[in-house]
C-alpha positions in Angstrom: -41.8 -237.3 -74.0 -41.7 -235.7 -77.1 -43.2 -232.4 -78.7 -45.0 -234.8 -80.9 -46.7 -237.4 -78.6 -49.4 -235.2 -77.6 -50.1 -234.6 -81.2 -50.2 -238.3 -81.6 -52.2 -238.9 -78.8 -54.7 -236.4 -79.8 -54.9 -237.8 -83.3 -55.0 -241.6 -82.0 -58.4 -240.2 -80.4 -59.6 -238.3 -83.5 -59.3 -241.8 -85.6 -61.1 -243.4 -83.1 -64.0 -241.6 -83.1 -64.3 -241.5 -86.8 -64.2 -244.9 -87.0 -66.6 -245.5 -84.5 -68.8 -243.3 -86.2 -68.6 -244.8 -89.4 -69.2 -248.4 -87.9 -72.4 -246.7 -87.0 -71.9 -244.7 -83.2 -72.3 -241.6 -84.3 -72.4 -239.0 -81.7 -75.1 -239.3 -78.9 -77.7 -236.8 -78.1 -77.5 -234.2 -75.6 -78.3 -235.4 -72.4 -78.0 -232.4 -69.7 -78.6 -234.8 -66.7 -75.8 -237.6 -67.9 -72.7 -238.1 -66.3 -69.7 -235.9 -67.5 -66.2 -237.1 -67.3 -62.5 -236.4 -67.2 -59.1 -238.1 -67.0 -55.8 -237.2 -66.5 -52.4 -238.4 -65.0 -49.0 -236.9 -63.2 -45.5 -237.8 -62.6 -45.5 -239.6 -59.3 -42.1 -238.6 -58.2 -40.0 -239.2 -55.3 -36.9 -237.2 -54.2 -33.5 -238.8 -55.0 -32.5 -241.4 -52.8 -36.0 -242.7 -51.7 -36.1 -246.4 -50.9 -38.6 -248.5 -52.6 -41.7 -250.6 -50.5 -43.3 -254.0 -50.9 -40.1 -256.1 -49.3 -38.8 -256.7 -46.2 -36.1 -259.3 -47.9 -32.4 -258.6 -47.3 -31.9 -257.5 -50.4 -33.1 -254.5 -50.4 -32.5 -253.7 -46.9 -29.3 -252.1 -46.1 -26.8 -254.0 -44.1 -26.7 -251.5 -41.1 -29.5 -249.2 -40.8 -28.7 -245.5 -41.8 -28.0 -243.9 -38.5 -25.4 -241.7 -39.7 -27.5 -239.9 -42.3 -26.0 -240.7 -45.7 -28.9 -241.1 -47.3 -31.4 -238.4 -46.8 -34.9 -240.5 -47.4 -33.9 -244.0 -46.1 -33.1 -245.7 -42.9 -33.8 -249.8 -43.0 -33.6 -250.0 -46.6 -31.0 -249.3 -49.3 -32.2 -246.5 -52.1 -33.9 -247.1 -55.5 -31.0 -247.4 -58.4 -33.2 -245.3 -60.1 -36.4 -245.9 -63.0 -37.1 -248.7 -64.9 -40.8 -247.5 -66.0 -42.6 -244.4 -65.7 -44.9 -244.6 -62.6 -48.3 -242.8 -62.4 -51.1 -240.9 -60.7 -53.7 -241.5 -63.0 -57.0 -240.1 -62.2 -60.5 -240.4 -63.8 -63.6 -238.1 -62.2 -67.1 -239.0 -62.8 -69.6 -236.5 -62.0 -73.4 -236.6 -61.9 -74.7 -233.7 -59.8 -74.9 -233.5 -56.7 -72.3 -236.9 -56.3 -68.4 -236.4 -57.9 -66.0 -239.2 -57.5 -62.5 -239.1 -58.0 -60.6 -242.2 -58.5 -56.9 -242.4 -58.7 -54.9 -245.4 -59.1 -51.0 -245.3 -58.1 -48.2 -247.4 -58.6 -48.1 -247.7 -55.1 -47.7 -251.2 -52.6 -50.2 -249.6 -50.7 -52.0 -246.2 -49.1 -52.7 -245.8 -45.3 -55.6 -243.7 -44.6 -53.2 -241.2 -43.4 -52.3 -240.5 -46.5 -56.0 -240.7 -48.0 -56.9 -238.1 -45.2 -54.0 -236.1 -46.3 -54.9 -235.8 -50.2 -58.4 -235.1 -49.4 -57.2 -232.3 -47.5 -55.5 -230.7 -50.1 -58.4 -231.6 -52.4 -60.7 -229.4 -50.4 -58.5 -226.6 -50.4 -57.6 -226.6 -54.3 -61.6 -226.0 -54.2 -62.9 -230.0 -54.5 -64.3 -230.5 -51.3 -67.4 -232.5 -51.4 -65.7 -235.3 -53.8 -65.9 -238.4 -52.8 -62.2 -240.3 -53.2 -61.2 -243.3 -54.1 -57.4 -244.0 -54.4 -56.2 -247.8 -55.2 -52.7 -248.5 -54.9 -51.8 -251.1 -57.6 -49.7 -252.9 -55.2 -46.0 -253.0 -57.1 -43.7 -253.9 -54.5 -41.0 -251.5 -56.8 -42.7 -248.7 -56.2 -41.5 -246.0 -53.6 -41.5 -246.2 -50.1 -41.2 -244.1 -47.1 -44.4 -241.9 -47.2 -46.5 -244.1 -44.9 -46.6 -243.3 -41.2 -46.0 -246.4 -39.3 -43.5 -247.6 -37.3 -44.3 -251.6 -37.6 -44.9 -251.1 -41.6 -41.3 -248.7 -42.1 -39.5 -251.5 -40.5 -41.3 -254.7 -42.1 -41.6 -253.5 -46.0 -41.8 -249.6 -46.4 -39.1 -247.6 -44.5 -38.9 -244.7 -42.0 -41.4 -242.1 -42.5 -40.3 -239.7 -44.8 -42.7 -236.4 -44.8 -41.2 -234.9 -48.2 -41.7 -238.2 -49.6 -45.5 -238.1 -48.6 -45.9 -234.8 -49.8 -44.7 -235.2 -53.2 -46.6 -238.8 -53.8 -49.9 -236.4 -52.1 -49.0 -233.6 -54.5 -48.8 -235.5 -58.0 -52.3 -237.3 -56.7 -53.9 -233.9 -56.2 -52.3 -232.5 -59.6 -54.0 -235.6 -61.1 -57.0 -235.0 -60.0 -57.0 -231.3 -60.7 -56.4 -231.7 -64.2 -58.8 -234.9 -64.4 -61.5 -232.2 -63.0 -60.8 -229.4 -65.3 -61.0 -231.9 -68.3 -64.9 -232.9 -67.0 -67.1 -233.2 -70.4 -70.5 -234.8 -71.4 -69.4 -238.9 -71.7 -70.8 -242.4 -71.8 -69.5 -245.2 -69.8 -70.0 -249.0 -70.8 -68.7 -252.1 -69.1 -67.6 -255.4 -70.0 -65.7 -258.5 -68.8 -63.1 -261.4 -70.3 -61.7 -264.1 -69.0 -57.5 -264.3 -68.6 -57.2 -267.7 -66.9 -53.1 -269.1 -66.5 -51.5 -265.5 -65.2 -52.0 -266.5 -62.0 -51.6 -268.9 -59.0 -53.1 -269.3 -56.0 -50.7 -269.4 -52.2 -53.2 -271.3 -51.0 -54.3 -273.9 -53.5 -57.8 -272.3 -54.0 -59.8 -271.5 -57.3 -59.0 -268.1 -58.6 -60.9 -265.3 -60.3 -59.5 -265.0 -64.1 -62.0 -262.0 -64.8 -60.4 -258.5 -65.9 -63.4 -256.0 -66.1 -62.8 -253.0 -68.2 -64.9 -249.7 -67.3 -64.7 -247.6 -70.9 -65.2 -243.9 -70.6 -65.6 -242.0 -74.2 -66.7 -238.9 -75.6 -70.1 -238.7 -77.4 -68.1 -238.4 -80.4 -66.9 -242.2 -79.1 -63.1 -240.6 -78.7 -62.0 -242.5 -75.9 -61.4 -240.7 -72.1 -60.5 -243.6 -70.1 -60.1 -246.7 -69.4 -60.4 -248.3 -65.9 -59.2 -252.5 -65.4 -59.7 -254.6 -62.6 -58.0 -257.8 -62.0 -56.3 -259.4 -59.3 -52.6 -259.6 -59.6 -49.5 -259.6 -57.1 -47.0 -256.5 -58.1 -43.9 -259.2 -57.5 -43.1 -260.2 -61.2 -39.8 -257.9 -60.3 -38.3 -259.7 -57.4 -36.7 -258.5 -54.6 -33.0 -258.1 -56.6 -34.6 -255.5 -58.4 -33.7 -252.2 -56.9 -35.2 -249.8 -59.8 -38.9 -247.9 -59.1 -41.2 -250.0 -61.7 -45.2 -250.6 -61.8 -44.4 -254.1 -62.7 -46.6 -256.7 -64.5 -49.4 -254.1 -63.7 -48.1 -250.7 -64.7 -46.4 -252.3 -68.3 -50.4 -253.0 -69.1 -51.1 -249.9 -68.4 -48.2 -248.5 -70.7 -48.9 -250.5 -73.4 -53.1 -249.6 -73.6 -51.8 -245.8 -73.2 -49.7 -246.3 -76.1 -52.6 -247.4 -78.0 -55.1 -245.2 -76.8 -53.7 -242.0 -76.0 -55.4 -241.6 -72.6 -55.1 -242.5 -68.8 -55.2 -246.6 -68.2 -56.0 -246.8 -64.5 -55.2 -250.3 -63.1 -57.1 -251.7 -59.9 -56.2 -254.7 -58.0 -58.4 -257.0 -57.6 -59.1 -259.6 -54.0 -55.5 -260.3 -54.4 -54.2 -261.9 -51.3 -54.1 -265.3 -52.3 -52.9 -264.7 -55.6 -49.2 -264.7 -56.9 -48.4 -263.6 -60.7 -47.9 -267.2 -62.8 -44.3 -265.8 -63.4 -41.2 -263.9 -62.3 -38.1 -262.2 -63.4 -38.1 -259.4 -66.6 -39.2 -262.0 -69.5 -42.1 -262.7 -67.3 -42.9 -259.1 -66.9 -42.9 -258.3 -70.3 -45.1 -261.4 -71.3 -47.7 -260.8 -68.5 -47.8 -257.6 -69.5 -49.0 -258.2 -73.4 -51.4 -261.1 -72.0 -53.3 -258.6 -69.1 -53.1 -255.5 -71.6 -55.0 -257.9 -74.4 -57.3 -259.0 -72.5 -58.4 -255.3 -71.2 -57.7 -254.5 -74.9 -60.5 -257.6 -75.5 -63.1 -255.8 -73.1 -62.7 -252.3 -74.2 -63.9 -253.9 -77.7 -67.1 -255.4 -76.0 -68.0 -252.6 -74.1 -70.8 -250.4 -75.3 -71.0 -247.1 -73.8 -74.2 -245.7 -73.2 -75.6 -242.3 -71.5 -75.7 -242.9 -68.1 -77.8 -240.6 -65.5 -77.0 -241.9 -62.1 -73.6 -241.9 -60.1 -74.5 -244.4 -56.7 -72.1 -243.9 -53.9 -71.9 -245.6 -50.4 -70.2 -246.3 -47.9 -69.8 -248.2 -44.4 -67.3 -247.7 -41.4 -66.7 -251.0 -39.4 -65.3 -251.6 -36.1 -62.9 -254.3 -35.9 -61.6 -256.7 -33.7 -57.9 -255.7 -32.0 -55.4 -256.2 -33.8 -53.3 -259.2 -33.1 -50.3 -261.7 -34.4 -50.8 -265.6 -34.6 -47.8 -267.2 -33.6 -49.2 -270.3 -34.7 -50.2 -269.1 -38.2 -46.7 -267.3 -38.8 -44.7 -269.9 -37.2 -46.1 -273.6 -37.2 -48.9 -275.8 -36.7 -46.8 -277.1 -33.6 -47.9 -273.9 -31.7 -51.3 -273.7 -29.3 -53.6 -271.2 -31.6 -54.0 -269.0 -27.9 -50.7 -267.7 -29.0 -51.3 -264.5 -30.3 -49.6 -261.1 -30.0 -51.9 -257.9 -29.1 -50.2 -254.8 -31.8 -52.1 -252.7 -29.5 -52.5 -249.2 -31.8 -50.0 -250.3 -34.5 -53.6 -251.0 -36.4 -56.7 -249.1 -37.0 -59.7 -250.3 -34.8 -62.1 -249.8 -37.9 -62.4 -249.9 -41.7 -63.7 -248.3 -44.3 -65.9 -250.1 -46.8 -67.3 -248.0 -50.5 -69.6 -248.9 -53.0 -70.1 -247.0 -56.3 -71.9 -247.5 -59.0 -72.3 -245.8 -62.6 -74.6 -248.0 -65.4 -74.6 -251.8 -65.1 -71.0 -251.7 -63.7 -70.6 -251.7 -59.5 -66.9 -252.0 -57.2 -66.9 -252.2 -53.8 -63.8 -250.8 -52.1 -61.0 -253.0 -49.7 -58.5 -251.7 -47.2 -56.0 -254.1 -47.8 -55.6 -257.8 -49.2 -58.9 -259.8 -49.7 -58.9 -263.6 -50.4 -60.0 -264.6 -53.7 -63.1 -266.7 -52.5 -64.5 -263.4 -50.7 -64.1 -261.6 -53.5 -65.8 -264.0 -55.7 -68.8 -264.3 -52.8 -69.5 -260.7 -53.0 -69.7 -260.8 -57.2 -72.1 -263.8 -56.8 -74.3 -262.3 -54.3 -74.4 -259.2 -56.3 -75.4 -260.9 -59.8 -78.9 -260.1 -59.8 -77.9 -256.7 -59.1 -74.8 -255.5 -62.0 -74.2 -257.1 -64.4 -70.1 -256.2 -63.9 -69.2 -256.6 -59.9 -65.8 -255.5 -59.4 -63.3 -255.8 -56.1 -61.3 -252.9 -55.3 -58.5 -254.5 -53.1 -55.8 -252.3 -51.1 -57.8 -248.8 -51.6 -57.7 -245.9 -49.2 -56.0 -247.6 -46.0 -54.3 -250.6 -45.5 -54.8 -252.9 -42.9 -53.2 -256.7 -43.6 -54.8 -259.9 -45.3 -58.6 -260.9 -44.9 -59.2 -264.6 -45.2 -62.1 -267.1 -44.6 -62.3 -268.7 -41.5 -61.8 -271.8 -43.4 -58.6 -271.0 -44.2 -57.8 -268.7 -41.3 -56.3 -272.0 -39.4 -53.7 -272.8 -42.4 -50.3 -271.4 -41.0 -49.0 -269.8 -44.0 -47.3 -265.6 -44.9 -51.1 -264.7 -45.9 -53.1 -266.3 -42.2 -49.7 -264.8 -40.6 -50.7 -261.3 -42.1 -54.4 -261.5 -41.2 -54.0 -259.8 -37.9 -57.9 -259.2 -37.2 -59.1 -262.7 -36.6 -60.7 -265.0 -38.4 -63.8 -263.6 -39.2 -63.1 -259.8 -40.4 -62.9 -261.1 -44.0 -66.6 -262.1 -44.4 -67.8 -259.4 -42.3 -66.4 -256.8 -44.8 -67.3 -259.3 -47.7 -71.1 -259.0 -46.2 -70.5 -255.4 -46.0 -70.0 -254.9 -49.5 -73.0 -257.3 -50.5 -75.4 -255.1 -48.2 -74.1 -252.2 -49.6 -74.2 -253.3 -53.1 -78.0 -254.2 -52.5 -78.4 -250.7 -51.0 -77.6 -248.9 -53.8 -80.0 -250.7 -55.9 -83.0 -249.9 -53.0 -83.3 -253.3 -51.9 -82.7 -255.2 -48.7 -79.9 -258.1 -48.5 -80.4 -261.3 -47.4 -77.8 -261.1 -45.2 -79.3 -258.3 -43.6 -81.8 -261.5 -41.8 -78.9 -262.4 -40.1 -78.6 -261.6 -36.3 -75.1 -259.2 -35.6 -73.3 -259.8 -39.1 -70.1 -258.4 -37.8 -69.8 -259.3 -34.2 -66.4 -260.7 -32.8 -67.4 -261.8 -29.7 -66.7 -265.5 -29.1 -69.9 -266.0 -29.4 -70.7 -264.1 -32.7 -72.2 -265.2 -36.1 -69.0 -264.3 -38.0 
């Protein structure tokens, strides 16, 4: 980057908030108790050499496995050919004593918990303990691989274990959220939503969610901080033949609103595990990429930031079913549905559900890849509640596909990768909806029902 972009940047923000406060803004009182904010990003680098992780196709795997050591950071898979975007940490901290959140988004297929553990570590002793984190992976499959410690996932998509992969990934997320920290002023936050039907297709022949809700974070003066967008989106507009670390679809959005704006775009994925991009291949990057960053451009325009005086977290831990493979589901409707393969500890035996809230605008968090039709249950259920309800797919762990149990019999790659049954999707779907209603102080109706999330044969769900 040049000597000048900063200067740019800086002055972008400058024109902005003199034209808002001509259009009639003008700077907002002083409000002691109201939320202050900061934003900031970092280089996510990887050493030299490191593979990428999303595919398992041949492709990008190597034709015999690395056993003699030429490559230092790769073992199943053969080594990114270098950049072809700039990838991201890009962190925005919202603080209304005594509750700070950190969210960072990544250009990342995915996070284990393991590695969420392992930034909150060093969060807590760079002096940030006590922060609540949130860190969504935007789910390229270009981005880098190796850093997540699982035997079953390094083989299937991400690559051996690397540790000095994992600790730079950890260490430009921490330096993200340092800096975001440090920049922690007086703001106002506003919300709004637009429709972006046709980028999109559904693997399962279901309705889709076209939304893309924009959370706008600006100074008093109305000089922008941040801007946070959630839609869901695969991260495969850059195909397997692509061998260069890229954001895809997602992360040239992102680019393009930074460009703009002069400040940290962070991207969330949405319930994204029925949904594939509408196209593939470079021209369909670059066209998906002006389409999603208008439309965040659209809602940034109809957002009107106000003071806001309450930050709402909570959160739920929920034991699962064990973890196991349908045969039938990954192989053919030919095969008994008893056929299934116990992964023993290659999964976690619980999840991790969060809810946060800040104005009119509420996300609940996902440890992996939620059907669309869950994720459009839990926005209906929480209407009456926020008036912007947004899914935070594949944040803080990762653990496979969540379907419906109507759809849970469908043999297809998304049924194959739900590996907890089929009802863990709409117990963490109810989860969400109870904890949505829990940080407005009310009771939810699905709270009446007997055992919500029991996976007994006999259970509700």
């Amino acid at each position: 980057m040049s000597r000048r972009a900063p200067r740019l940047a800086a002055a972008g923000g400058a024109l902005l908030a003199v034209v808002a406060t001509a259009a009639g803004a003008g700077p907002a009182p002083a409000c002691p108790d109201c939320l202050r904010a900061g934003a900031a990003t970092a280089a996510l680098r990887a050493p030299a050499g490191t593979p990428l992780g999303g595919y398992g196709a041949l492709r990008r795997r190597l034709l015999v496995p690395d056993v003699l050591g030429r490559h230092p950071h790769a073992f199943w898979f053969k080594p990114a050919a270098g950049e072809r975007d700039r990838l991201l940490a890009r962190a925005l901290v919202l603080e209304v004593p005594p509750r700070r959140l950190a969210w960072v988004t990544v250009d990342l297929v995915a996070v284990d918990r393991a590695f969420t553990r392992e930034v909150e570590r060093r969060l807590a002793g760079a002096g940030l303990s006590g922060t609540t984190l949130i860190v969504s992976a935007s789910h390229t499959h270009s981005g880098p691989g190796a850093f997540v410690d699982s035997t079953l996932m390094g083989w299937l998509a991400m690559d051996r274990f690397d540790p000095t992969v994992r600790d730079m990934l950890a260490d430009a997320v921490v330096e993200a959220v340092r800096r975001a920290d440090a920049a922690r002023a007086p703001a106002l936050v506003g919300a709004a939503s637009v429709a972006a039907p046709g980028l999109t297709r559904s693997r399962l022949g279901r309705p889709l969610d076209p939304e893309v809700i924009v959370l706008k974070v600006v100074r008093r003066t109305g000089a922008p901080v941040a801007l946070l967008w959630n839609h869901a989106i695969h991260g495969t507009v850059l195909g397997p033949r692509s061998l260069q670390l890229s954001g895809d679809v997602m992360g040239v959005a992102s680019a393009e609103l930074e460009r703009e704006l002069g400040v940290p775009v962070l991207f969330v994925n949405g319930a994204v595990g029925d949904v594939s991009p509408a196209g593939h291949g470079e021209r369909a990057v670059a066209e998906l990429g002006r389409a999603l960053a208008a439309a965040a451009r659209s809602a940034w325009a109809r957002a009107r930031p106000r003071a806001v005086t309450r930050l709402e977290v909570t959160r739920r831990r929920i034991p699962l079913p064990p973890a196991r493979l349908s045969l039938r589901n990954c192989a053919g409707r030919w095969l008994p549905r008893s056929l299934r393969v116990p992964l023993g500890g290659l999964f976690s035996a619980d999840a991790e559900v969060l809810a946060v809230a800040a104005g009119d605008a509420a996300w609940v968090t996902i440890p992996g890849e939620l059907q669309t039709a869950l994720g459009l249950a839990i926005k209906r259920e929480a209407r009456s509640l926020f008036e912007h309800v947004g899914v935070a797919g594949v944040s803080n762990d990762y653990l496979g596909y969540f379907v419906t149990p109507e759809d849970y019999d469908r043999p297809a790659y998304v049924t194959c990768a739900t590996v907890y049954g089929p009802r863990a999707g709409t117990c963490l779907a109810d989860t969400a909806v109870e904890l949505l209603h829990g940080l407005r102080g009310r009771r939810s109706p699905l709270t009446a029902l007997p055992r919500p999330c029991d996976f007994s044969p006999g259970g509700t769900r």
